[in-house]
N, C-alpha and C positions, 0 to 999 in steps of 0.2 A: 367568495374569493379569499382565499389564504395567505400572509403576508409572506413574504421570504424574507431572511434576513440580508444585511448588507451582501455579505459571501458569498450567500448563494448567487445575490444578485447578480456581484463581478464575475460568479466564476461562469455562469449563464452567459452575459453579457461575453466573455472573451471565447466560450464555445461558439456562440452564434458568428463571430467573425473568422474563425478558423475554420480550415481544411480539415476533411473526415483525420489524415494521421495526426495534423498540430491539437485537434480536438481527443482524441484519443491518448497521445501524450499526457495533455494535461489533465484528463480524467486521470490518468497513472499516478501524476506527480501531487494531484490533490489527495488521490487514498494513500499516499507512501507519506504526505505531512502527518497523516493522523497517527505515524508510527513513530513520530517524536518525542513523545511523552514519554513512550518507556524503552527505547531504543535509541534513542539520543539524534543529534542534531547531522544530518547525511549519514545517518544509518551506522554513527558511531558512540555505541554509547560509552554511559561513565558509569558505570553499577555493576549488579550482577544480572540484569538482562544481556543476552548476547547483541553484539555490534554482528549488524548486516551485511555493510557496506567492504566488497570487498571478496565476500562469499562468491562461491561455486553459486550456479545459476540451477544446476537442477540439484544440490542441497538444498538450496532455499526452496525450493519449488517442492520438492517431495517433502520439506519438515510441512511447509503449510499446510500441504495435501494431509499430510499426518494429522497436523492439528485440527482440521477442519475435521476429520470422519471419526476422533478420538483416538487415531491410535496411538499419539502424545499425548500425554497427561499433561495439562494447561489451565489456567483458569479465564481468562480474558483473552488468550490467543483466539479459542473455538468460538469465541461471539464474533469477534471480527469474519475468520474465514469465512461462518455461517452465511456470512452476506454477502461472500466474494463468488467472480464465477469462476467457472476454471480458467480463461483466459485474462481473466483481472490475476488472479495467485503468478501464472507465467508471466504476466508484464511486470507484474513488481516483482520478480524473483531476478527479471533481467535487469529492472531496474535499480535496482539494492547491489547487484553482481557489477555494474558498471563505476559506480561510487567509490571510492579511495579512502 
């Protein structure tokens, strides 16, 4: 048996009480946290990574699609997409476009 960490736990634990879309939500909004680090905090950042939040929805949606099959040059974008599917890239592109 495998240990999960705390996070996983909670984040398990508030799937299992939610509805297939509140579950699917926060599937979105748990992979849109891991874009904090180098996109800044609601998809605005403070550097020379580009701020999300705000963007055109199929921008966002075609640069990942880019990123994800190399035809952006990136170094850490394409490991992320690599893991996404197509319909996770459209949720956070809509969810990134929603953001202020």
């Amino acid at each position: 048996m495998t240990k999960q960490s705390p996070l996983a736990a909670a984040v398990l634990a508030c799937l299992s009480m939610a509805g297939p879309t509140q579950a699917e939500d926060l599937h979105i909004k748990v992979i849109a946290a891991t874009c904090v680090n180098c996109h800044g905090q609601g998809g605005q950042s403070l550097g020379a990574v580009p701020s999300l939040a705000g963007q055109d929805v199929a921008y966002l949606q075609t640069a990942m699609l880019e990123q994800r099959s190399g035809v952006r040059e990136t170094t850490v974008m394409r490991r992320y997409m690599n893991g996404y599917t197509d319909t996770e890239i459209a949720k956070l592109a809509e969810h990134f476009s929603r953001l202020k």
